[in-house]
C-alpha atoms as one frame of an Amber mdcrd trajectory, in Angstrom:
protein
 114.079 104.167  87.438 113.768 107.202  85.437 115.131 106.410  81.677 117.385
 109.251  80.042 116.841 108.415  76.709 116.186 112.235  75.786 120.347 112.561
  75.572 120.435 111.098  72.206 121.449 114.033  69.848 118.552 115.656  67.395
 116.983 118.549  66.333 119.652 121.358  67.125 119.044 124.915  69.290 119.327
 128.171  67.956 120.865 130.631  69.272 123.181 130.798  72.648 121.251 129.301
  75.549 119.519 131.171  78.404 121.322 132.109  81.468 119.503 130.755  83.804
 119.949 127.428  81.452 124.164 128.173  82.237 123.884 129.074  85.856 121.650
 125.188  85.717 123.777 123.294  83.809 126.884 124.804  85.586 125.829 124.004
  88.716 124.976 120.443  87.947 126.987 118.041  85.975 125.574 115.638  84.432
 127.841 112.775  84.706 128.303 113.603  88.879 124.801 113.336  89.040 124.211
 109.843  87.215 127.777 108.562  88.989 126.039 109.732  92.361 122.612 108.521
  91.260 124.637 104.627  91.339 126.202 105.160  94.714 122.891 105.755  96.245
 121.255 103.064  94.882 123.530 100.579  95.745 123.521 101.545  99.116 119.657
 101.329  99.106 120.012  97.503  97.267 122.777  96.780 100.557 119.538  98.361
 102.964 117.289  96.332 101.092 119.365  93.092 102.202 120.348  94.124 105.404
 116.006  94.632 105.974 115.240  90.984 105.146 116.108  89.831 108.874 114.261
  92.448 110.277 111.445  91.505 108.265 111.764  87.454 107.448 108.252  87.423
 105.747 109.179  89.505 102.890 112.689  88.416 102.168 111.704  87.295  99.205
 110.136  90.739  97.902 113.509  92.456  99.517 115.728  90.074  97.557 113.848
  91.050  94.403 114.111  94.919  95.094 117.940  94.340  95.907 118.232  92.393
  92.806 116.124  96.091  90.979 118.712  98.206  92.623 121.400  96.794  91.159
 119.907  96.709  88.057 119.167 100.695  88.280 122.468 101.232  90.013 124.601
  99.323  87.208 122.370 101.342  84.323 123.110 104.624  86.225 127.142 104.448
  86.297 127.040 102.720  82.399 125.243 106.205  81.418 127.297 108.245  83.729
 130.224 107.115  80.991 128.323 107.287  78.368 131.122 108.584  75.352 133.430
 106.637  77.357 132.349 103.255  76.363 130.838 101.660  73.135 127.756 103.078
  72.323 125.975 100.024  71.769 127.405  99.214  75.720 126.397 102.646  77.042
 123.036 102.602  74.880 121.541  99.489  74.891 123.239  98.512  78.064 121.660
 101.281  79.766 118.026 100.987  78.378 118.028  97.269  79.191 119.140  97.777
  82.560 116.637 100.467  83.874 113.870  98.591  82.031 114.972  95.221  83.763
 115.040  97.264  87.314 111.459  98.605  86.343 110.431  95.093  86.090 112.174
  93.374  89.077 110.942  96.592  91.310 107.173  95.631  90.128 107.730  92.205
  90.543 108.935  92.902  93.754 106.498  95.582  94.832 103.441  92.454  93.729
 105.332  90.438  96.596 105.358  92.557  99.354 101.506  92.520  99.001 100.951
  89.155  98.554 101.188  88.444  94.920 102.884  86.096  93.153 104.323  86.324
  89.566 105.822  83.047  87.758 109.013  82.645  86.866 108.193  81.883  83.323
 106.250  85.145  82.871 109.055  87.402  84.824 112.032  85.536  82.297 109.857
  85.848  79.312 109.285  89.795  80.133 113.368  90.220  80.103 113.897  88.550
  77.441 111.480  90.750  75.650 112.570  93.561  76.726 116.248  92.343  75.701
 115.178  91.241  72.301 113.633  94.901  72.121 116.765  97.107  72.967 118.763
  95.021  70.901 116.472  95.575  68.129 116.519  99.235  68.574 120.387  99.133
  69.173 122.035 102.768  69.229 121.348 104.219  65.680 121.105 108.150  66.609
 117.961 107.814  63.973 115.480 105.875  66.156 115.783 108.472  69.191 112.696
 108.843  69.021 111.637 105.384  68.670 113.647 104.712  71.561 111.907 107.507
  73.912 108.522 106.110  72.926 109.281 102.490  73.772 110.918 103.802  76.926
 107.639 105.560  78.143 105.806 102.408  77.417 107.793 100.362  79.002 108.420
 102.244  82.044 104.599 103.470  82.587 102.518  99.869  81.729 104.816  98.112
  84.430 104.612 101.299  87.130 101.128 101.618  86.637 100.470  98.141  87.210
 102.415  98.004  90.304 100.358 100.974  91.542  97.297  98.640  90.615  98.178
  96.152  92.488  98.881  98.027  95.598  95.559  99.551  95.428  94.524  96.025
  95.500  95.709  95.375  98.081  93.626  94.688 101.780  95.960  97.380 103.840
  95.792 100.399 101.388  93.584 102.176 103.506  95.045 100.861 106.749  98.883
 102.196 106.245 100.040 106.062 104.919 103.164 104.620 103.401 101.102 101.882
 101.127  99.760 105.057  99.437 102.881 106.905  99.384 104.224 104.221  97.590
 101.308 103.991  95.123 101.648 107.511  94.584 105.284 107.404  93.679 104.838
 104.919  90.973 102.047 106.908  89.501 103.929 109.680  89.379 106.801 108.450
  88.042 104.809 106.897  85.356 102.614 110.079  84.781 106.541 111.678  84.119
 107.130 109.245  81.396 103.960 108.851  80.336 104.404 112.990  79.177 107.840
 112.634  77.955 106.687 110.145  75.097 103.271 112.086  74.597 105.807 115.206
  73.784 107.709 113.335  71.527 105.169 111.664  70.037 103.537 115.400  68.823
 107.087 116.868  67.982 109.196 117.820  70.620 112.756 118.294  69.668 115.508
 116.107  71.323 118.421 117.542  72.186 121.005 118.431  70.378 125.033 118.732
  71.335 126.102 115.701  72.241 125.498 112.541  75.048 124.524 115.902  77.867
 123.431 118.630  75.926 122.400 121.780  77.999 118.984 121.882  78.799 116.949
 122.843  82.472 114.649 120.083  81.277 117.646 117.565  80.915 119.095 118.536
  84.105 115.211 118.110  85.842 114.959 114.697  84.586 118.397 113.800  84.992
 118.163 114.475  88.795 115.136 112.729  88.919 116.106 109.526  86.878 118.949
 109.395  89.612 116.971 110.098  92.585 114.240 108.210  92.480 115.520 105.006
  92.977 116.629 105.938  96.147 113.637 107.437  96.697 111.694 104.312  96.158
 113.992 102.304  98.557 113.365 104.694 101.338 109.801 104.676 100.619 109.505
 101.071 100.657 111.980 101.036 103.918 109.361 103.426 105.694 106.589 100.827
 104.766 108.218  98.015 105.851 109.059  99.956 109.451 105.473 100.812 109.517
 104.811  97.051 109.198 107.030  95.697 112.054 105.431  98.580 114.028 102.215
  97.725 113.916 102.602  94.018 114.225 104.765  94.475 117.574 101.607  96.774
 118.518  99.533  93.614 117.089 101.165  91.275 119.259 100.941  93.074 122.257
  97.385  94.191 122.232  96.070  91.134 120.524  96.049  87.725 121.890  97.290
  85.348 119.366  94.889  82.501 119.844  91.523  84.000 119.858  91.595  87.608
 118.171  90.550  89.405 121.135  91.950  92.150 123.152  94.799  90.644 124.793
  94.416  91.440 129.071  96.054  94.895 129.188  94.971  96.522 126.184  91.147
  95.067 127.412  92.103  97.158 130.582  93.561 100.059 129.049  90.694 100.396
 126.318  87.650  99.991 129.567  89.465 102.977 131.149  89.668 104.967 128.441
  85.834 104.221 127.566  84.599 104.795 130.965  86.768 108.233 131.022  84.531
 109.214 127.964  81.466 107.787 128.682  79.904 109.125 131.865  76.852 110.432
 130.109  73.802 110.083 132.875  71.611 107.301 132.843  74.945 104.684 131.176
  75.453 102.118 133.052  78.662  99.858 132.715  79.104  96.462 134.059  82.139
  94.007 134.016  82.120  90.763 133.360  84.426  87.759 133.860  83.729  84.664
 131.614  84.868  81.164 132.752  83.954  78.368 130.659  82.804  75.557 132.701
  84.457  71.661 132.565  86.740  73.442 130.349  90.128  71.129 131.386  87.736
  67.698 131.122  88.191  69.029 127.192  91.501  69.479 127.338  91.671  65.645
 129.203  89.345  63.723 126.240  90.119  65.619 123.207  93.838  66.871 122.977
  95.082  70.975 123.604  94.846  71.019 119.980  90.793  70.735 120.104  90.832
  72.470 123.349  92.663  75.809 121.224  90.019  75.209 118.914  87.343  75.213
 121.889  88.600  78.750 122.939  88.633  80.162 119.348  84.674  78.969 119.163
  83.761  80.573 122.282  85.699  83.829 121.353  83.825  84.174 118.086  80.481
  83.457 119.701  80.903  85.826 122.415  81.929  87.975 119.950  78.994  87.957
 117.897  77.042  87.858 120.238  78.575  90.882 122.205  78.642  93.098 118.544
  79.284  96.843 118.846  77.665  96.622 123.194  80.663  96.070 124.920  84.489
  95.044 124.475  85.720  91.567 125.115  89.077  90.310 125.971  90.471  87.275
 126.744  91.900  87.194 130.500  93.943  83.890 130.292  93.577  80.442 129.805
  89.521  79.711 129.599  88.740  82.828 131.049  87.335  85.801 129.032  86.474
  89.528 130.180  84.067  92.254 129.206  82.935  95.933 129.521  79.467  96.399
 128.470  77.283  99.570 127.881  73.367  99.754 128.604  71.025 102.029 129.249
  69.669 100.229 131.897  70.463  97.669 134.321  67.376  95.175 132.369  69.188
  96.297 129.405  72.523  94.905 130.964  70.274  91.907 132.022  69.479  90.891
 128.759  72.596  91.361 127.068  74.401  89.438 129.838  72.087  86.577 130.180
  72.387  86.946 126.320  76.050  86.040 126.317  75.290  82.634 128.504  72.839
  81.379 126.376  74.379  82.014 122.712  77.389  80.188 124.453  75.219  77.382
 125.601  73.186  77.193 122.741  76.264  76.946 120.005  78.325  73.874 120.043
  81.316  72.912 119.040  81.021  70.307 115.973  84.650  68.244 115.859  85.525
  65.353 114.069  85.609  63.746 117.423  82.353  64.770 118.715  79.963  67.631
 119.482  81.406  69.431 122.517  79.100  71.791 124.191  80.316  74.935 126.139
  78.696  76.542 128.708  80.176  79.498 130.942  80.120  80.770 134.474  79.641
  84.703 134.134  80.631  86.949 136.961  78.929  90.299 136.721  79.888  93.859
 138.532  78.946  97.868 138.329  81.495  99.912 137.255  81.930 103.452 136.671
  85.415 104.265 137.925  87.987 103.432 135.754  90.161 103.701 138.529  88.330
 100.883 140.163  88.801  98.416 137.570  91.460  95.709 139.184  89.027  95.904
 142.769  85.737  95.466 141.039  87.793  92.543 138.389  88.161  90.868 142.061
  84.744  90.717 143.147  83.558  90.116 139.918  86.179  86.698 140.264  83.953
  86.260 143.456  81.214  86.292 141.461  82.355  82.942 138.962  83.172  81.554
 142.408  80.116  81.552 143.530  78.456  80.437 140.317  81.137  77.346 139.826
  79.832  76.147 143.401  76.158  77.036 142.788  75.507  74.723 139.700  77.868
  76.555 136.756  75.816  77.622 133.462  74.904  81.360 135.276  74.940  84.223
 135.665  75.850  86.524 139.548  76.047  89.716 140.062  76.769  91.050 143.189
  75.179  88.112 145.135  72.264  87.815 143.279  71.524  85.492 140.876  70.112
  86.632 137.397  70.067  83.261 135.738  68.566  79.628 137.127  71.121  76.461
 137.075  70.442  74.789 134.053  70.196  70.574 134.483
C-alpha cells in the first residue's frame, strides 16, 4: 500500500555515504524486497479467496480485498523492474496500481462493516485517479509533484477507511477492529509526513531508480510489507468474527435473544459461586406460558415464534438487571433471581406474572393475550441446580392443574387464580 515514489532521482548527496547507510543498503536489496513484497501479497489476495467460504457474509468485502491485493501485488513486481521496463510502464503503471489497491482496500474495508459504496462513485474514483497519473506521466521534473499527490491520495482514502471503522457498532466490542483502524492511521500518518517533508524541502534522492538511503530502505520494506500486513490483520478479524458467532450460537438461542439452556445454567452457577453474601437470597424459576399450543392451533407457528419473542422481551424488561433469564425450550422460560429478601423475591416474581398478563400481543389477526404458569424454588447451591430445576417443574405442575395464571413455590401459593 505504501507508494515509493521517493526513488525518482533529485537533489544529489555529497560526499560518500555513511557506513551504517552501506552495511543497510547491502544487506537489503531493493528490487528482492519489492519482488518479495508481490509474492506475499498474492498469497494474501489467494487467503483472501480461500476466506470467503469460511465467512459467506462477507464474500463480497473478501472479493474486493482480493481484487486490492492484486492490485498492490501487480504494482509491487512492475517497480521491482523498474529500469527494466518503459518508464512510463514502471512509473505510471506503478502509481496507478497502488493508488487503485488503496481504493479497492477502502472500499472493501466500508463492506466488511456494513457499508456500501456505488459503483458509479468507486469507477469514477479510478478513473480519476487514472486521468491523474497519466497527467503526471514520468517526467523526472514533477517528483515532487508526484510525492505530494501520492500522500494525498494514499492518506484521504486510509483515513476515511479508519473513519468508517470507528463508525462502526463493534469497535469497542472486537481488539482486531481497532488494530485494523490503527493500521490505516498509521499508514496514512507515514504518508501524510513524507509529503509534509517534501512539501518544506526535503531532497529526493539522487542516483538512480534505488539510490542508497536508510530512509529508502525503511520505506521500501514497509511499502512491501504492509500489504501483507493488512491481509493478516483483516484475516485475524474475520477469525475473531466466526469465533464469536459460533460462541453466539451456542450461548444464545436464536429465536428469542435469551440465554440459550446451558449457558443459563452455566452463568446461575457461576453467579451463585460469587454471590453468597449473607442475607441474598436466590430463587429459580421455571416459566410456562399457559394455552400456549391453542396459539400455535388458530394462528400459524409463524405467530406462535412471534408469541415467544413478545414474552421474551417482556420478561425481559420486566426482569432488568434482578435476575438472568433463559429460554428452556419450546414455551418454557427459566430464571435466577437475586433479592434481599424473600418479599423482595415476592414482588419481583409475582411481578413477572402480571407484566406478562398485563401485555398483549397485538397481531394482524387478533389480540392474543399471554399468561404464564411460574414455578418458584430456593437455591443457593449451584451444585443443586438440575434437582431444585425438578421441583421447581413440580411447581408449574401444580399451578397448570390449580387454575394456570400463578405463581408456587414450594407448595404454597403466592398468587390467586385469576378468572
Amino acid at each position: 500500500m505504501l507508494h515509493p515514489s521517493a526513488h525518482y532521482p533529485g537533489a544529489r548527496r555529497r560526499g560518500p555515504p555513511p557506513a551504517t547507510l552501506t552495511r543497510m543498503t547491502t544487506l537489503f536489496d531493493m528490487r528482492t524486497i519489492f519482488l518479495v513484497g508481490a509474492c506475499t501479497t498474492t498469497l494474501g489476495g489467494l487467503a483472501f479467496l480461500g476466506l470467503q467460504r469460511m465467512y459467506r457474509p462477507a464474500a463480497a468485502a473478501l472479493r474486493r480485498f482480493a481484487l486490492a491485493m492484486a492490485a498492490m501485488a501487480l504494482g509491487l513486481a512492475l517497480l521491482a523492474l523498474r529500469g527494466a521496463l518503459p518508464d512510463w510502464l514502471s512509473y505510471v503503471g506503478t502509481n496507478l496500481l497502488v493508488s487503485v489497491g488503496a481504493v479497492l482496500t477502502v472500499d472493501a474495508t466500508m463492506r466488511m462493516f456494513g457499508r456500501m459504496s456505488s459503483r458509479r462513485l468507486l469507477a469514477a474514483q479510478l478513473a480519476a485517479l487514472a486521468a491523474l497519473w497519466i497527467w503526471l506521466g514520468d517526467d523526472p521534473a514533477q517528483v515532487r509533484e508526484r510525492i505530494i499527490a501520492t500522500s494525498v491520495v494514499q492518506c484521504s482514502w486510509v483515513f476515511a477507511g479508519a473513519l468508517t471503522i470507528r463508525r462502526s457498532d463493534v469497535w469497542g466490542r472486537q481488539r482486531y477492529v481497532r488494530t485494523l483502524a490503527a493500521f490505516l492511521v498509521f499508514y496514512g500518518g507515514v504518508h501524510l509526513m513524507r509529503g509534509i517533508a517534501v512539501v518544506f524541502g526535503a531532497p529526493t534522492l539522487a542516483g538512480g531508480v534505488f539510490a542508497p538511503s536508510s530512509a529508502q530502505v525503511l520505506f521500501g520494506l514497509l511499502f512491501a510489507l504492509s500489504p501483507i500486513a493488512l491481509a493478516m490483520i483483516v484475516q485475524m478479524m474475520l477469525h475473531a468474527r466466526i469465533s464469536g458467532e459460533l460462541h453466539r450460537r451456542a450461548t444464545t438461542d436464536e429465536l428469542t435473544g435469551l440465554h440459550a439452556r446451558g449457558h443459563f445454567f452455566e452463568l446461575s452457577r457461576e453467579r451463585l459461586r460469587a454471590h453468597r453474601a449473607p442475607g441474598v437470597v436466590h430463587h429459580l424459576l421455571m416459566i410456562d406460558l399457559d394455552h400456549f399450543k391453542s396459539v400455535n392451533d388458530r394462528f400459524g407457528h409463524s405467530v406462535g415464534d412471534r408469541a415467544l419473542r413478545h414474552a421474551a422481551r417482556v420478561l425481559k424488561a420486566t426482569l432488568r438487571n434482578s435476575g438472568l433469564l433463559g429460554r428452556y425450550g419450546g414455551e418454557e422460560f427459566c430464571a435466577l433471581i437475586r433479592s434481599e429478601s424473600d418479599s423482595d423475591a415476592h414482588g419481583t416474581i409475582d411481578g413477572l406474572r402480571k407484566a406478562l398478563e398485563g401485555t398483549p400481543l397485538h397481531t394482524g389477526q387478533a389480540t392474543i393475550h399471554l399468561t404464564a404458569s411460574i414455578g418458584v424454588v430456593p437455591v443457593n447451591d449451584a451444585e443443586s441446580l438440575e434437582r431444585v430445576l425438578v421441583h421447581a417443574d413440580h411447581c408449574v405442575y401444580r399451578a397448570k392443574t390449580e387454575g394456570r395464571n400463578r405463581v408456587v413455590r414450594s407448595g404454597e401459593i403466592l398468587a390467586e387464580p385469576v378468572v
